[in-house]
C-alpha positions as CSV (number, residue, x, y, z in Angstrom):
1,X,24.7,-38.8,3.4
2,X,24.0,-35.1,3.2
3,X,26.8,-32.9,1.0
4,X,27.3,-29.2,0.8
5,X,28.4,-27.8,-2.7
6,X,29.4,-24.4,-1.8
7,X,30.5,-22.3,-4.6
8,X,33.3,-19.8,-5.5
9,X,33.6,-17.4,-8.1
10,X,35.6,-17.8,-11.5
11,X,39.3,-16.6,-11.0
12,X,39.3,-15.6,-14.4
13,X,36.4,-13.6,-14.8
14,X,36.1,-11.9,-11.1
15,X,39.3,-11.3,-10.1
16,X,38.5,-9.4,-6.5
17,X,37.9,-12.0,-3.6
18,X,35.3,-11.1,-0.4
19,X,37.7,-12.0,2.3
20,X,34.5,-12.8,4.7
21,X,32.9,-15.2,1.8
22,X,33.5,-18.5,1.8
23,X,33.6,-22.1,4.0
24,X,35.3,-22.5,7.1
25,X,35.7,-26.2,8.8
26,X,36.5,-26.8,12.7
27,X,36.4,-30.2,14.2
28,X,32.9,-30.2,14.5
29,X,30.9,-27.4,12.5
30,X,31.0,-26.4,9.0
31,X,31.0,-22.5,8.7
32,X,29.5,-20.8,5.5
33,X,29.6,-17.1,5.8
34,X,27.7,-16.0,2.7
35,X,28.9,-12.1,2.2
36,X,25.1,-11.6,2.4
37,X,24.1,-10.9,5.8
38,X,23.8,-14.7,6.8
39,X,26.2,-16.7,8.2
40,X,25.3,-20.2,9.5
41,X,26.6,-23.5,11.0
42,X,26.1,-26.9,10.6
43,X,27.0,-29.8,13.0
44,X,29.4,-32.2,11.4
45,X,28.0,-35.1,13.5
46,X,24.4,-35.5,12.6
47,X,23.5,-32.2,10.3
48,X,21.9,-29.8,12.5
49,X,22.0,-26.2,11.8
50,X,23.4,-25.0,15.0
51,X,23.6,-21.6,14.5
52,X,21.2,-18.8,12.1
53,X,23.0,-15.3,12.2
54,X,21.5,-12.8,10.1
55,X,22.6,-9.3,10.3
56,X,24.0,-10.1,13.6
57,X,20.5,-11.7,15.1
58,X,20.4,-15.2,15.9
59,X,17.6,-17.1,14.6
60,X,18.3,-20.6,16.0
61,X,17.0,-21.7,19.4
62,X,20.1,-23.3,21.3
63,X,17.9,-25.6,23.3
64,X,17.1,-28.8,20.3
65,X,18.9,-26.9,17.4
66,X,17.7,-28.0,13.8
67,X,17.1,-31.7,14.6
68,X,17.1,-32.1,10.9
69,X,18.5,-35.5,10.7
70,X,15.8,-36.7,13.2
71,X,14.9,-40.1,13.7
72,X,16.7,-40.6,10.1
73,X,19.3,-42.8,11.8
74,X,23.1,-41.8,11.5
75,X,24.4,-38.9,8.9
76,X,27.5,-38.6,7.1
77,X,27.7,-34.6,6.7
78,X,30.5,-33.4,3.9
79,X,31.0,-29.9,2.1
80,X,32.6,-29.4,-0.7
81,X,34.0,-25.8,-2.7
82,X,33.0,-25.8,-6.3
83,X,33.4,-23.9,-9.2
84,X,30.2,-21.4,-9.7
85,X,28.7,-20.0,-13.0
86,X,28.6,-15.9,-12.8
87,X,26.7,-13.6,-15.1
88,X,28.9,-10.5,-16.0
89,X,28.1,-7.3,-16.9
90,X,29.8,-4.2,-18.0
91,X,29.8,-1.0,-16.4
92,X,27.7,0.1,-18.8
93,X,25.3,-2.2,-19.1
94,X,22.3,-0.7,-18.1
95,X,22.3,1.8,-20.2
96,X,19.2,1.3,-22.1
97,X,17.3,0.1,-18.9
98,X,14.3,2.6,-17.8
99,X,13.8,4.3,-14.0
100,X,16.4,6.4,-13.9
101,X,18.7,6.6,-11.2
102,X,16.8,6.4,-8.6
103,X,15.1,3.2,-9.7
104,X,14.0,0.7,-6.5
105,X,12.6,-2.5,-6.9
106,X,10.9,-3.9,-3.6
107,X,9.9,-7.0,-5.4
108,X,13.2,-8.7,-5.5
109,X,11.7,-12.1,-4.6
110,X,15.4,-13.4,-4.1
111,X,14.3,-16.5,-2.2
112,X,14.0,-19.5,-4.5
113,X,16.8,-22.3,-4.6
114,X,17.6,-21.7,-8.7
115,X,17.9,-17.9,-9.9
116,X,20.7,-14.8,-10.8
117,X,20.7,-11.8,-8.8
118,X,23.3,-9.3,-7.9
119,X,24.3,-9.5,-4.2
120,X,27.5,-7.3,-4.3
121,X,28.6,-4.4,-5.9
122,X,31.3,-4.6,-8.8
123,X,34.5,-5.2,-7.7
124,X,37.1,-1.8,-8.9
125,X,39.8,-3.7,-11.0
126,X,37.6,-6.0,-13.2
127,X,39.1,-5.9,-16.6
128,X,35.8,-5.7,-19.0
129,X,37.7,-5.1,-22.2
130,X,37.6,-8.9,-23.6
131,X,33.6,-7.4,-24.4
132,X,35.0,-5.4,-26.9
133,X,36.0,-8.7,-28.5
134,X,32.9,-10.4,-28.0
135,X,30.8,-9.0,-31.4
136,X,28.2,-8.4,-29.6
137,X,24.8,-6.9,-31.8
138,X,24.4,-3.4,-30.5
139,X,27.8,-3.4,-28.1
140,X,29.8,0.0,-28.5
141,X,33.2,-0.8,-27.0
142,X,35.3,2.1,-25.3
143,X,36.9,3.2,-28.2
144,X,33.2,4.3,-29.9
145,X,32.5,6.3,-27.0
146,X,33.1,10.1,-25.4
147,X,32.3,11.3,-22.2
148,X,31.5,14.6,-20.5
149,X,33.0,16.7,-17.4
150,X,31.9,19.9,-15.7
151,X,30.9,21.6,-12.7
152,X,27.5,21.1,-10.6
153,X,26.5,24.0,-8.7
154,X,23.8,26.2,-7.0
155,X,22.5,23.2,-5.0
156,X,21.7,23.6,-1.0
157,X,24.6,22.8,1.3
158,X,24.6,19.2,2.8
159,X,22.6,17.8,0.2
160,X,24.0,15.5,-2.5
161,X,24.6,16.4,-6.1
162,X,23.8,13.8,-9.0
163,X,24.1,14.3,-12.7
164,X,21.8,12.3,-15.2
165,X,22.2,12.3,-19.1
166,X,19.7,10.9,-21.2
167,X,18.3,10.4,-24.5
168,X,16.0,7.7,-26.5
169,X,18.3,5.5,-27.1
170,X,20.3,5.8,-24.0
171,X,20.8,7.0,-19.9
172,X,23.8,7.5,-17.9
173,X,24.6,8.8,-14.4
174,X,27.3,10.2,-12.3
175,X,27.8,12.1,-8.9
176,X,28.9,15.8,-8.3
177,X,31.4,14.9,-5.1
178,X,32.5,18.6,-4.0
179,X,30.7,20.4,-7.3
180,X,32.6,18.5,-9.8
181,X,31.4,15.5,-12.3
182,X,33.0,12.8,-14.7
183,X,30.4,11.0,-16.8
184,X,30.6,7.2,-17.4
185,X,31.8,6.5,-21.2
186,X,28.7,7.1,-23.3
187,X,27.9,6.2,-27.2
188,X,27.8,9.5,-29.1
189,X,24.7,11.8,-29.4
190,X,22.4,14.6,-28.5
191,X,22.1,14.4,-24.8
192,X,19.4,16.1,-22.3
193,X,21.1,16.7,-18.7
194,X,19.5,16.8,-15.4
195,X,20.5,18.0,-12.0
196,X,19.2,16.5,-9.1
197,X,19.5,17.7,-5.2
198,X,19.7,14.0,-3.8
199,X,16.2,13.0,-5.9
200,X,14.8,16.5,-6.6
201,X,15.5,18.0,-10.4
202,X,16.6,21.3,-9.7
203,X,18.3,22.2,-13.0
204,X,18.6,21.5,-16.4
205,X,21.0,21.7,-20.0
206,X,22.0,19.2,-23.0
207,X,24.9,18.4,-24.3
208,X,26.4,16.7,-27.6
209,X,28.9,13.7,-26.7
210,X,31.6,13.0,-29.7
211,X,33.9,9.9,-30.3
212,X,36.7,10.1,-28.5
213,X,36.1,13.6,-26.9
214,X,35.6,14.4,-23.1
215,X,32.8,17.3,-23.7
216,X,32.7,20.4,-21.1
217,X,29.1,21.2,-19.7
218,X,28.4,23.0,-16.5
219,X,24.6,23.2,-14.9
220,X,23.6,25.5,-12.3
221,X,20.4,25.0,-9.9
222,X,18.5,28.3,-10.3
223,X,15.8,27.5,-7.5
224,X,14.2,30.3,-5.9
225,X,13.5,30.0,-2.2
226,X,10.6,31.8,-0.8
227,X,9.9,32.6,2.9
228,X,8.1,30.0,4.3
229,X,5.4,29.5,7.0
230,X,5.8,26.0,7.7
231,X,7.3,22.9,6.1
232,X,7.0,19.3,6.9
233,X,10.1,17.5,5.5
234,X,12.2,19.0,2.9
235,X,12.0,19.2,-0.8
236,X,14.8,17.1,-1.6
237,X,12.9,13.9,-3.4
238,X,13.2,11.6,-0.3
239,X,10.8,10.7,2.1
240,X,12.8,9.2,5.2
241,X,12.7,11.6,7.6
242,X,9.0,10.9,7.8
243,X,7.0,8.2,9.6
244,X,7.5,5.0,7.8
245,X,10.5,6.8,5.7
246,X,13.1,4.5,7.2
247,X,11.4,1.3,6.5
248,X,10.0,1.7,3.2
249,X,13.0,0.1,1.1
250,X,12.9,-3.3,2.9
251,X,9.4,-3.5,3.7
252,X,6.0,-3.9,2.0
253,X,3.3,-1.0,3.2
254,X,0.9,-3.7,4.9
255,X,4.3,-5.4,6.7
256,X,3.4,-5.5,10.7
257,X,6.4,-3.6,11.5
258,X,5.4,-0.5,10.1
259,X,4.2,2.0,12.3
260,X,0.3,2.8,11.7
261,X,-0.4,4.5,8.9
262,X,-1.5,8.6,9.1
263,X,-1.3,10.5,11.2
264,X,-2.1,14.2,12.8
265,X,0.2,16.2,12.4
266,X,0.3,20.0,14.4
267,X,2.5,23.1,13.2
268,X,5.0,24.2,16.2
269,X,4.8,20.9,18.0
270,X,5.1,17.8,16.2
271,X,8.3,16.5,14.4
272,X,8.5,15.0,10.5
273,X,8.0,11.7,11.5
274,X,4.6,11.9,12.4
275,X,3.7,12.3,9.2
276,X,3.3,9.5,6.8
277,X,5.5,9.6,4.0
278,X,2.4,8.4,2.4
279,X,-1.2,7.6,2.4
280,X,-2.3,4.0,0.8
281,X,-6.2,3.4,0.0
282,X,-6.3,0.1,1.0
283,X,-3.8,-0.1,4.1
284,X,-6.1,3.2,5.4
285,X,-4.7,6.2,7.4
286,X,-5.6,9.9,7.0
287,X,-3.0,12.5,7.1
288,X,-4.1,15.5,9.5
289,X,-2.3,18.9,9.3
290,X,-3.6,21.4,12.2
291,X,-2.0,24.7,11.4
292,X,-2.7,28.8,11.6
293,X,-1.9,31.5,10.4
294,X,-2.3,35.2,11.0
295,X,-4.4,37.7,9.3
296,X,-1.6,39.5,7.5
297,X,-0.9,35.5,6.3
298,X,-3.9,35.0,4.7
299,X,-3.2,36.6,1.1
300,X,-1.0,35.5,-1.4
301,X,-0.5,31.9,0.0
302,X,0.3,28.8,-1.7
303,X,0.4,25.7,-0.4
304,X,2.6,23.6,-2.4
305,X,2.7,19.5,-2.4
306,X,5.5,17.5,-3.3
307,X,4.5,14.0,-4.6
308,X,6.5,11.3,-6.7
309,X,6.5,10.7,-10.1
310,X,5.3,7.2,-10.4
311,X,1.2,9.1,-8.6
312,X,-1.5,6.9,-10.3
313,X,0.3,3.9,-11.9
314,X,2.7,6.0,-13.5
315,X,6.4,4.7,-13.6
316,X,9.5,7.2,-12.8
């Protein structure tokens, strides 16, 4: 007898249903649509996966399907919709985390049969105040807290605008849409305050967040812009538009569908994505940059390197 136990979240605890989530039963298939990218199929008859759909790509062959149940003799195939166990967190729970936020985390290692891991974003109307309830050691409820409003400006056009507050004990975040910021609720204190164009700092102030107060601070980007000669990418903090850019979320350096690393690279006729977006010692590739430059550009030259902050070991 084989039995699915598929689960489905606590009414009480997350209000806010994915209508694409959840088990579906015909006369001869079970359907589980995870919300995750997969959604598969399972022959009611004799258990055989008969369909693998991944981000729209089908990975099971139509000619034997599964054949799971194989020479077992005959199968009894049941589902079942059961209650699941959900870790919650408030909105501002990662406050005292480190990275920033731009953090990323290739190593998610999501792939063994017992672990927690967030697969969706927060729903918009989960009520969090029962926390405030809780007693929790170190917990400053909404009523402890201020916040802090402005203006963003000075950054290039088309670029996005994020605002990051930090301190010690503390780090918060919050996006400039059209020039204009809220910060999240954040415990009282001396705060630093950074400006980013998409990842690149480009200014900087500090403000003092009181209880119960919704603090004023504007920041302004003061970034020069000398002529240039030639550029490959753009000084904005991200590396997609160059070669490998695209992938490297979702795939290790050494993974087979990377294109070759290096690359040559020739001012006035190649494009950004035949540069790497960046050189590993032990995957190999060389980085090539064929340029030149006249004789009344030879003086008072600088060629200037943008490169992350976690170079050598070191974390962002």
């Amino acid at each position: 007898m084989h039995t699915f136990d598929f689960l489905t979240c606590v009414a009480g605890l997350l209000g806010t249903a994915f209508a694409d989530f959840g088990l579906t039963t015909s006369d001869s298939t079970y359907t589980i649509d995870t919300s995750g990218g997969l959604i598969f199929e399972v022959n009611r008859t004799n258990n055989d996966i008969t369909s693998l759909l991944y981000n729209g790509v089908q990975f099971q062959g139509t000619g034997k399907m599964s054949q799971i149940n194989s020479g077992l003799g005959t199968s009894i195939v049941t589902a079942n919709t059961n209650v699941g166990v959900w870790m919650i967190m408030p909105g501002n729970a990662y406050e005292h985390s480190a990275g920033g936020p731009f953090m990323r985390d290739i190593n998610s290692q999501s792939t063994g049969d017992q672990e927690l891991c967030c697969t969706k974003p927060p729903p918009a109307d989960d009520d969090m105040t029962f926390f405030d309830s809780l007693n929790i050691d170190g917990y400053v409820p909404d009523s402890g807290r201020g916040s802090v409003s402005g203006t963003a400006t000075g950054a290039a056009g088309g670029s996005e605008t994020v605002v990051r507050w930090f301190s010690q004990d503390a780090q918060y975040c919050a996006k400039a849409a059209g020039g204009n910021f809220n910060s999240p609720l954040m415990k009282p204190g001396t705060y630093k305050m950074k400006m980013y164009r998409n990842e690149f700092p480009v200014a900087n102030a500090s403000v003092t967040v009181t209880v119960g107060v919704k603090a004023t601070q504007d920041i302004m980007a003061t970034e020069s812009e000398p002529s240039v000669i030639w550029r490959i990418g753009e000084f904005e903090g991200q590396p997609f538009e160059l070669k490998n850019g695209d992938k490297i979320q979702r795939m290790h350096p050494s993974d087979a569908r990377m294109t070759s690393w290096g690359g040559e690279f020739t001012v006035g006729s190649s494009k950004n994505q035949d540069f790497p977006m960046a050189l590993f010692s032990k995957i190999g590739g060389n980085g090539t940059v064929n340029f030149n430059l006249a004789v009344n550009q030879l003086e008072g030259v600088v060629l200037r390197i943008g490169t992350m902050l976690s170079f050598k070991g070191r974390k962002a």
